[in-house]
C-alpha positions as CSV (number, residue, x, y, z in Angstrom):
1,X,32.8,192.5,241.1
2,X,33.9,189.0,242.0
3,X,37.4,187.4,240.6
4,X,37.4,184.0,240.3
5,X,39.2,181.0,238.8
6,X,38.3,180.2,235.3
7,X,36.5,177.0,234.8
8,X,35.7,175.0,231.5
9,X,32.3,176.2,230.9
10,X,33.5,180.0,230.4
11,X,36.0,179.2,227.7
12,X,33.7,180.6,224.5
13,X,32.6,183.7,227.2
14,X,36.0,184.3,227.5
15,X,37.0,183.8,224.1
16,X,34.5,186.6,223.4
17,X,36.0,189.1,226.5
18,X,39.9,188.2,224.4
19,X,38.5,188.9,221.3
20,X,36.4,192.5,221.7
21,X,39.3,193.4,224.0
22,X,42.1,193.2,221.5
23,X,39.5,194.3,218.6
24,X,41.0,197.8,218.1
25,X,44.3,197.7,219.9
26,X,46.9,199.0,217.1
27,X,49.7,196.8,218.5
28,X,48.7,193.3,218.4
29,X,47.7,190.5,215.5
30,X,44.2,189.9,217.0
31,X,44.6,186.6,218.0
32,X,44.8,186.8,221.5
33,X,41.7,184.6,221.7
34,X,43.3,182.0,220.3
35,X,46.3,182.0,221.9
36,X,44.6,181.4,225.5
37,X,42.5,178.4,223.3
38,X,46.0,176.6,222.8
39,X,47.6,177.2,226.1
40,X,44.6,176.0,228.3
41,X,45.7,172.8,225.8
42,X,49.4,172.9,226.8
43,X,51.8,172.3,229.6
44,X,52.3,175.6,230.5
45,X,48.7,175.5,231.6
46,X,48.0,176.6,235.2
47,X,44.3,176.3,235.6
48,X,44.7,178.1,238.6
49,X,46.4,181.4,237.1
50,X,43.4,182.1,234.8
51,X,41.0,184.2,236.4
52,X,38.2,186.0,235.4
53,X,36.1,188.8,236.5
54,X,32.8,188.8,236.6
55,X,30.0,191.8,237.1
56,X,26.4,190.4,237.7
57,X,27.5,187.0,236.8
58,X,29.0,188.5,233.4
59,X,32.7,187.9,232.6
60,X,33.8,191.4,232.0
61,X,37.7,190.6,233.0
62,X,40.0,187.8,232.0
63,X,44.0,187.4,233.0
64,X,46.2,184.3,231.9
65,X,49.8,183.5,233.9
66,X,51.4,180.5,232.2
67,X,54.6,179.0,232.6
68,X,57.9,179.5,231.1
69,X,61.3,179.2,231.5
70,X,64.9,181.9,231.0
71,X,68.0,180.1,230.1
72,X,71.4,181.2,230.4
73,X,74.6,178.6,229.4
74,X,74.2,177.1,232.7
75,X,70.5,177.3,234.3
76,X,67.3,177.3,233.7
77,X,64.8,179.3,235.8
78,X,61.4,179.0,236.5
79,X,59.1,182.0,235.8
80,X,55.7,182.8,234.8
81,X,54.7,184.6,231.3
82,X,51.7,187.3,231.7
83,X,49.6,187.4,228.7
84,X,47.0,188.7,228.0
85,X,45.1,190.5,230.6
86,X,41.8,191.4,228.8
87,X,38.4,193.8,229.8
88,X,35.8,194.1,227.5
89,X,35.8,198.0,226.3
90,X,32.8,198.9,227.9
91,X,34.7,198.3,231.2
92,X,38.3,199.3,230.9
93,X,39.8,202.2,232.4
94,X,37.4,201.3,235.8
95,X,40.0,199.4,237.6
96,X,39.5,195.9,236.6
97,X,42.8,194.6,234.7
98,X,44.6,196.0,237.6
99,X,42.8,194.1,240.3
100,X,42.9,191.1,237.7
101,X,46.5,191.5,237.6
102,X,47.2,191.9,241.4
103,X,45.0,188.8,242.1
104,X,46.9,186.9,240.0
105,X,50.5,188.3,241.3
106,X,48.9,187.0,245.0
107,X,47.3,183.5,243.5
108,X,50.9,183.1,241.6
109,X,53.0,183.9,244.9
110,X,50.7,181.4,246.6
111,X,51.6,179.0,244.6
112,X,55.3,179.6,244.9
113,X,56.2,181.1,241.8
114,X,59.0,183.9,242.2
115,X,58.5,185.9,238.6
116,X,56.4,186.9,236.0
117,X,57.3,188.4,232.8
118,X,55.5,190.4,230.1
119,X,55.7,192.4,227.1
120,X,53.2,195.3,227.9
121,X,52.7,199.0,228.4
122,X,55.5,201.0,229.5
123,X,53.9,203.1,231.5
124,X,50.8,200.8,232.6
125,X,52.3,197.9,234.4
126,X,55.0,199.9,236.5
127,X,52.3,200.7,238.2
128,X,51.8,197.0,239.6
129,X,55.9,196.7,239.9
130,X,57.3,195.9,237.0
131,X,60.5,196.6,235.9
132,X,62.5,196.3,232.6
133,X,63.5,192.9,232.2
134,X,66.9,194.2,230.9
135,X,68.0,195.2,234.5
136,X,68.5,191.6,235.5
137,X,70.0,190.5,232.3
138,X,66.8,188.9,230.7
139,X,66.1,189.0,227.2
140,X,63.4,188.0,225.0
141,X,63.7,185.8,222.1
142,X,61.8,188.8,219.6
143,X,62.6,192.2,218.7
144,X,60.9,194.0,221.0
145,X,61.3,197.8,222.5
146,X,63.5,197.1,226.1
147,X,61.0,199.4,227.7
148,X,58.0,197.1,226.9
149,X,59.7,193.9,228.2
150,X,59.5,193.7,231.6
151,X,59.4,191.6,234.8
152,X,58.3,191.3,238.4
153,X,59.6,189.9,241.9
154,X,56.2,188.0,243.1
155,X,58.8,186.8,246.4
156,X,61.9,189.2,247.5
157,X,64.9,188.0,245.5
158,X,63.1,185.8,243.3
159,X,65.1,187.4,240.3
160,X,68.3,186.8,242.3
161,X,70.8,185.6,239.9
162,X,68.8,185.0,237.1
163,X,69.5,185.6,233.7
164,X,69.1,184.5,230.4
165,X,66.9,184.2,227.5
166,X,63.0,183.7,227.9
167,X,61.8,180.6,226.4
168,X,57.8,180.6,225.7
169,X,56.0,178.0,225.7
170,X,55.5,176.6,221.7
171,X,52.3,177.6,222.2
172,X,52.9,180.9,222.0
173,X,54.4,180.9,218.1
174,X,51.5,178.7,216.4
């Protein structure tokens, strides 16, 4: 398997990975695919953070970090949102969304981003060190169960002191 940065000519190949991916998860609105679409378009963009993985030269693996920001009264603090880490069906379960998702944590830190947040599997990405976002006093901006919202330190402290509500990207509620 080789990870890899994206580049512009795997956007509809990794539209495709998005889309089978999410095809018959319960808890999701299918449009994961088009979500990446907009964000590659925005800002928040990091062309860096998205990384595919590939198996023979086909993408099999896609992850997407993006940046966002938690706001308190007072500050505003730099962090990165996780969303989504796809693998086509035929491949999950082999390993590959976690080395997607540890590849990016070590691209990200590279980089010098501190944090990462996600709304994701409760008992899937503890594994990789997340944490529930509620311990450091960080909300998100939907009702979401506490135990699915969650964080990571990429850097030792790097949640020191920060708290607040997370602010997506717009991109994110189109």
């Amino acid at each position: 398997m080789r990870i890899r940065q994206e580049t512009k000519y795997d956007y509809k190949e990794v539209f495709n990975v998005i889309e089978y991916a999410f095809k018959h998860v319960e808890f999701t609105d299918h449009t994961e695919q088009f979500l990446v679409e907009r964000l590659r378009k925005s800002d928040a963009f990091i062309p860096k953070l998205s990384i595919v993985a590939e198996i023979y030269g086909k993408i099999v693996g896609h992850i997407l970090l993006t940046k966002l920001k938690i706001r308190n009264k007072t500050n505003d603090f730099d962090s990165l949102a996780l969303a989504p880490v796809s693998v086509l069906p035929e491949f999950q379960g082999k390993g590959i969304g976690g080395k997607l998702i540890l590849e990016s944590h070590k691209r990200a830190k590279e980089l010098g981003h501190a944090s990462i947040v996600l709304i994701g599997h409760e008992n899937y990405y503890p594994k990789f060190g997340y944490e529930q976002a509620d311990k450091y006093g960080i909300e998100l901006p939907f009702q979401v169960p506490k135990e699915n919202c969650m964080v990571i330190e990429l850097i030792e402290n790097g949640l020191k002191g920060v708290n607040g509500m997370v602010e997506y990207p717009k991109e994110f509620y189109e």
